[in-house]
C-alpha positions in Angstrom: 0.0 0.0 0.0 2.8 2.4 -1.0 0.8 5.2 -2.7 1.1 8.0 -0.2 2.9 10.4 -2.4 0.8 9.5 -5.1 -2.4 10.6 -2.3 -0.1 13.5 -1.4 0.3 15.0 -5.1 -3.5 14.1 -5.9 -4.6 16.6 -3.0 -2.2 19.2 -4.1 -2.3 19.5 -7.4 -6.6 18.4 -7.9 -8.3 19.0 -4.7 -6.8 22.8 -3.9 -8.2 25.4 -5.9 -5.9 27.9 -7.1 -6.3 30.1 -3.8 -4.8 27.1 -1.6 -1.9 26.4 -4.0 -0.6 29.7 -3.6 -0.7 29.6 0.2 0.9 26.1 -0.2 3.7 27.3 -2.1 3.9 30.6 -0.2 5.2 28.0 3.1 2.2 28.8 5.1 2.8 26.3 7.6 -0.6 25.9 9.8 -2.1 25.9 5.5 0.1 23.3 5.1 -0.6 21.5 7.8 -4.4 21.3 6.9 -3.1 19.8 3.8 -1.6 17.2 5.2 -4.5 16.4 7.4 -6.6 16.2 4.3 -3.9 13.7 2.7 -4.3 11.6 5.9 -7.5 11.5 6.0 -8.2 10.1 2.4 -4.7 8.1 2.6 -6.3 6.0 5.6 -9.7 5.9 3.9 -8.1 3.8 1.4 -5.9 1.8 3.7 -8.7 0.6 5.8 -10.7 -0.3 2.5 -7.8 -2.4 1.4 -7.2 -0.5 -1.5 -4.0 -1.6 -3.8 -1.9 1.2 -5.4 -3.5 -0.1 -8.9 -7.0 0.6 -7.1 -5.9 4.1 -5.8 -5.0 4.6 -9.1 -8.1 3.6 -10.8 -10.2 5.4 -8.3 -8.5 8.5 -9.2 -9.1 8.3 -13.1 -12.6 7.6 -12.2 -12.8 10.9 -10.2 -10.5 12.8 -13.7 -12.8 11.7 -16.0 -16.2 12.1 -13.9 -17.1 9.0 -13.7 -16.9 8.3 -9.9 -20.0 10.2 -9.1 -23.1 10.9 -11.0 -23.0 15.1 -11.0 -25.7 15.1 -13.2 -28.0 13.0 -11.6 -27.7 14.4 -8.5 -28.0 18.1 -10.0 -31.6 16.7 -11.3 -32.3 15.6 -8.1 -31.3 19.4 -6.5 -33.0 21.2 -9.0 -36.2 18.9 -8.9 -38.5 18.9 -5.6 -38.1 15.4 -5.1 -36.5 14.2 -1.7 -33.7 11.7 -1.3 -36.2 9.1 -0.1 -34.3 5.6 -0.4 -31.9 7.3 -2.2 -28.2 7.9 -0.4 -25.3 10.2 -1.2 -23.2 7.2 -1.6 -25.8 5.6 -4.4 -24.9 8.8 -6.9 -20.9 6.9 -7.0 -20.1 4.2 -9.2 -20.8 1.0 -7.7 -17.2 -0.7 -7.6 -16.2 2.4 -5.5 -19.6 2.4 -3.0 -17.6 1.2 0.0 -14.8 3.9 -0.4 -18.0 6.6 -0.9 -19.2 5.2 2.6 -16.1 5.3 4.4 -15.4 8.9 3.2 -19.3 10.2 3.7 -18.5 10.5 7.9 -14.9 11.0 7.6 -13.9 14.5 8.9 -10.7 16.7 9.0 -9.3 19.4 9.3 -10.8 22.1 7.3 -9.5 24.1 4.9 -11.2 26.8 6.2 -11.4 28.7 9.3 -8.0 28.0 11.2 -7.8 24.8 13.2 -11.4 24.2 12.4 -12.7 20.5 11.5 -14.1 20.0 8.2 -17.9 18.7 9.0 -19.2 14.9 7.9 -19.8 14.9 4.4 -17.2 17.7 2.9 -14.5 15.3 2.1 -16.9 13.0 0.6 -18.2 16.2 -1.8 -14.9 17.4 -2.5 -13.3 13.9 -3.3 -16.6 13.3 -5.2 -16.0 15.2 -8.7 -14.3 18.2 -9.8 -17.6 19.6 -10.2 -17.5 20.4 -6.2 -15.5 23.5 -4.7 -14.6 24.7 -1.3 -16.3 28.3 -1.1 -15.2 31.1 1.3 -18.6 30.4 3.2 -20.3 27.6 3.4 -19.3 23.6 3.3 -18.7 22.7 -0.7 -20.3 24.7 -3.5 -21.2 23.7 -7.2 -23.4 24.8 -10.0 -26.2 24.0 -11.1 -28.5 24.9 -13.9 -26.4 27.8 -14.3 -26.8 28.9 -10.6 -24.0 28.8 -8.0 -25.8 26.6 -5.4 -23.7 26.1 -1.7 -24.3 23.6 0.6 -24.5 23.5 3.9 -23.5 20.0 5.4 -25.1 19.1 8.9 -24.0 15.6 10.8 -25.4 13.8 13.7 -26.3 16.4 15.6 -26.6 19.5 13.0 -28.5 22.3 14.3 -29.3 25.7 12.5 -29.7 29.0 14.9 -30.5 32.5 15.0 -28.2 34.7 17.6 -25.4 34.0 20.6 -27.4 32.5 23.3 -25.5 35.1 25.8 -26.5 37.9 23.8 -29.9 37.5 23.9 -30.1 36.0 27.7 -28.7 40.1 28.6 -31.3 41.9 26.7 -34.0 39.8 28.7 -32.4 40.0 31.6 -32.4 44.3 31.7 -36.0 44.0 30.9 -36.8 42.1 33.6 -34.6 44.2 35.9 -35.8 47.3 34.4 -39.4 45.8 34.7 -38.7 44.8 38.7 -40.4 41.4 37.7 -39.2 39.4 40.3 -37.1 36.7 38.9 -35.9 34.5 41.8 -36.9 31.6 40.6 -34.2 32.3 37.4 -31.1 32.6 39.0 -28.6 29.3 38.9 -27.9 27.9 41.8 -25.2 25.4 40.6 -21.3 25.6 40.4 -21.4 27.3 37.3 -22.9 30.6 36.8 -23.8 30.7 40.7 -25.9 33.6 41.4 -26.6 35.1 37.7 -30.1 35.1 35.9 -30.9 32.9 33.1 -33.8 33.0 30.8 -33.7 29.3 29.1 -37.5 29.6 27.8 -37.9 25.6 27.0 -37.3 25.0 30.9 -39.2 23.7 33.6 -37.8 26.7 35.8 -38.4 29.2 33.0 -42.0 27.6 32.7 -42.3 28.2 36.5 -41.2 31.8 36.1 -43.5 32.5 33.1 -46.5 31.1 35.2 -45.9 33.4 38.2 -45.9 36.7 36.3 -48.7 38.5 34.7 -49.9 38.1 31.1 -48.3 41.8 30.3 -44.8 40.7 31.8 -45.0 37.4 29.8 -45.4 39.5 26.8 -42.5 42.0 27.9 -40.2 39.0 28.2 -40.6 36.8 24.8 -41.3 40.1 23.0 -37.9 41.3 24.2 -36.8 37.5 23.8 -37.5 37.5 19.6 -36.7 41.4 19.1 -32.7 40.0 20.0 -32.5 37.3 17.8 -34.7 39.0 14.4 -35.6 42.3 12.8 -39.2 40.9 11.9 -42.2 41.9 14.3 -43.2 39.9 17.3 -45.5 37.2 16.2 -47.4 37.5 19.2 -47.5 41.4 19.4 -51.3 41.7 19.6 -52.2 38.6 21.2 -53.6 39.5 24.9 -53.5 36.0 26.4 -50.6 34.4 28.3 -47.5 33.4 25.9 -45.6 30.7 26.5 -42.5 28.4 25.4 -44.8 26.0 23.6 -46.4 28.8 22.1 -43.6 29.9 20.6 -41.8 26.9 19.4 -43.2 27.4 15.8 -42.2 30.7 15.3 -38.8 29.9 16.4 -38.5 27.3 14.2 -39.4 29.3 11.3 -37.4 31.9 12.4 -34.5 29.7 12.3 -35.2 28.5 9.2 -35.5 31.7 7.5 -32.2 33.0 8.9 -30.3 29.8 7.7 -31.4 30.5 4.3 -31.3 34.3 4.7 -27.5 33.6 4.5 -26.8 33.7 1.2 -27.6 36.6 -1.1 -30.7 36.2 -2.9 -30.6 36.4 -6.8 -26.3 35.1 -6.7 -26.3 32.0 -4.7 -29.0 29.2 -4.1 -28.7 27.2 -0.4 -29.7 24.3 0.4 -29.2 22.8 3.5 -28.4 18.7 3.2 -28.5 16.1 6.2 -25.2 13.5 5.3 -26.8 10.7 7.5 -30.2 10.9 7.5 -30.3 11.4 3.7 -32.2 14.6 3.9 -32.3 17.9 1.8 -33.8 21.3 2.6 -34.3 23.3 -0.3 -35.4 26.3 1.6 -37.3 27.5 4.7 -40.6 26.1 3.9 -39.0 22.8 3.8 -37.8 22.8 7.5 -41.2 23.9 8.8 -43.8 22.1 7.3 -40.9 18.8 8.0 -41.7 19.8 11.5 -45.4 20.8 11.4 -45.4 17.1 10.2 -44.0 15.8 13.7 -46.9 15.1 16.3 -44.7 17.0 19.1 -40.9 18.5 19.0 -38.8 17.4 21.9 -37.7 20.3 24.1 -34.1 18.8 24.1 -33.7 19.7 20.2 -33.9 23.2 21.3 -30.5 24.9 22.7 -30.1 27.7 24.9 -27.2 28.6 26.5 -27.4 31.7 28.1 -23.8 32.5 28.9 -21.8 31.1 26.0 -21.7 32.5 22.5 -23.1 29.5 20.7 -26.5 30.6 18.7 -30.3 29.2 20.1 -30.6 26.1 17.9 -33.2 23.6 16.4 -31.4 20.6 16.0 -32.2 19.1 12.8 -34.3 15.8 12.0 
């Protein structure tokens, strides 16, 4: 299994756009470093597949002359309104090289990207895919189709999409509520970690407590004040007079997730589409996340995140 240099000159000279080859020859080491990582990566791939040198070789002329993934199918698929159903990622390669396809679909690395940051489940897979596939300067791997630039957003076990940082908005809720003298005792965290300080976590039992305690027009106060930090559209519930709640809310937040993850991208240049690398699912836009989970009988509070002092966005975790 002697073909690392061969692996090593592949990555340089076919999977680096023009870009990274000039910060590879410019000595950037940490760029370099990624580089290797990404040779690694793809070397091991075909080491734990048993591949021969005469095998990496033939997998590589298959990817050089387009033939180890179906582009077109799968840009027929994208530009259709047809879902994945039985379909997988790893069906669109040839069928002598499915295994490989597999092995590569979870693999991650080191990104190319931002520094030191690992490349999610499914970019390797893209890029090592067909030529037809391009790291962008955002987003996971980017391609075009039907004359449109289309990027794609990758999301693993565990892929979430969000609106703002989590401490962000927990501060603008917390002066109203100060401001407001609601009383709030019931808020603060009584644990090691963030002993003493007040946390508005709106998919809690505790925050529950706290929103049944206080009157209707201090509910509204607080998840008015709660959306007007994470979006510039109005509060869903502005004129509604009766007592709001987390489970009240749940659909607006999801579509206001939704609509920020495909806000992203500037209309009329790019198409996004967000795809799920194990559970076979795309999302073509934000219609296609809500009415997925308008089709769920109930949404589990634990596929919501809210971390109040940390700068990670509120999330919907993705199904």
């Amino acid at each position: 299994m002697d073909y690392l240099h061969l692996v090593q000159n592949y990555v340089k000279e076919h999977l680096l756009n023009n870009l990274d080859k000039k910060r590879l020859l410019s000595g950037d080491v940490k760029f370099n470093k990624k580089v290797e990582e990404l040779v690694d990566s793809l070397f091991m791939t075909f080491v734990r597949q048993s591949l021969s040198a005469s095998d990496v070789e033939e997998i590589l002329e298959y990817r050089d002359r387009g033939l180890l993934f179906d582009f077109n199918e799968f840009s027929n698929l994208i530009e259709s309104q047809l879902s994945l159903n039985n379909i997988t990622l790893v069906d669109f390669w040839h069928p002598k090289w499915r295994s490989v396809g597999e092995s590569l679909l979870l693999k991650r690395t080191l990104g190319l990207g931002t520094p030191n940051a690992a490349a999610g489940a499914g970019e390797l897979f893209f890029l090592f895919s067909s030529k037809e596939f391009r790291k962008p300067t955002k987003g996971d791997v980017a391609c075009t189709i039907g004359g449109n630039d289309v990027i794609i957003e990758l999301k693993g076990h565990g892929g979430k999409i969000g609106t703002s940082p989590g401490n962000l908005v927990n501060d603008c809720v917390v002066n109203v509520i100060q401001e407001n003298n609601i009383e709030c005792e019931i808020l603060r965290n009584t644990g090691r970690y963030n002993h003493g300080k007040i946390s508005f976590v709106p998919n809690t039992q505790r925050c529950r407590d706290f929103i049944d305690s206080i009157s209707i027009e201090d509910t509204k106060k607080v998840f008015e004040t709660w959306w007007n930090a994470q979006s510039v559209s109005p509060f869903p519930l502005r004129n509604d007079r009766t007592r709001i709640t987390w489970d009240r809310m749940k659909e607006h937040f999801i579509r206001l997730c939704a609509e920020k993850e495909f806000g992203r991208v500037e209309e009329g240049k790019t198409k996004n589409i967000l795809l799920l690398v194990e559970k076979n699912r795309i999302f073509r836009n934000a219609t296609d996340v809500i009415e997925t989970y308008k089709s769920m009988p109930e949404i589990p509070d634990r596929d919501f995140e809210f971390r109040a002092f940390q700068k990670n966005d509120l999330a919907l975790y993705l199904h």
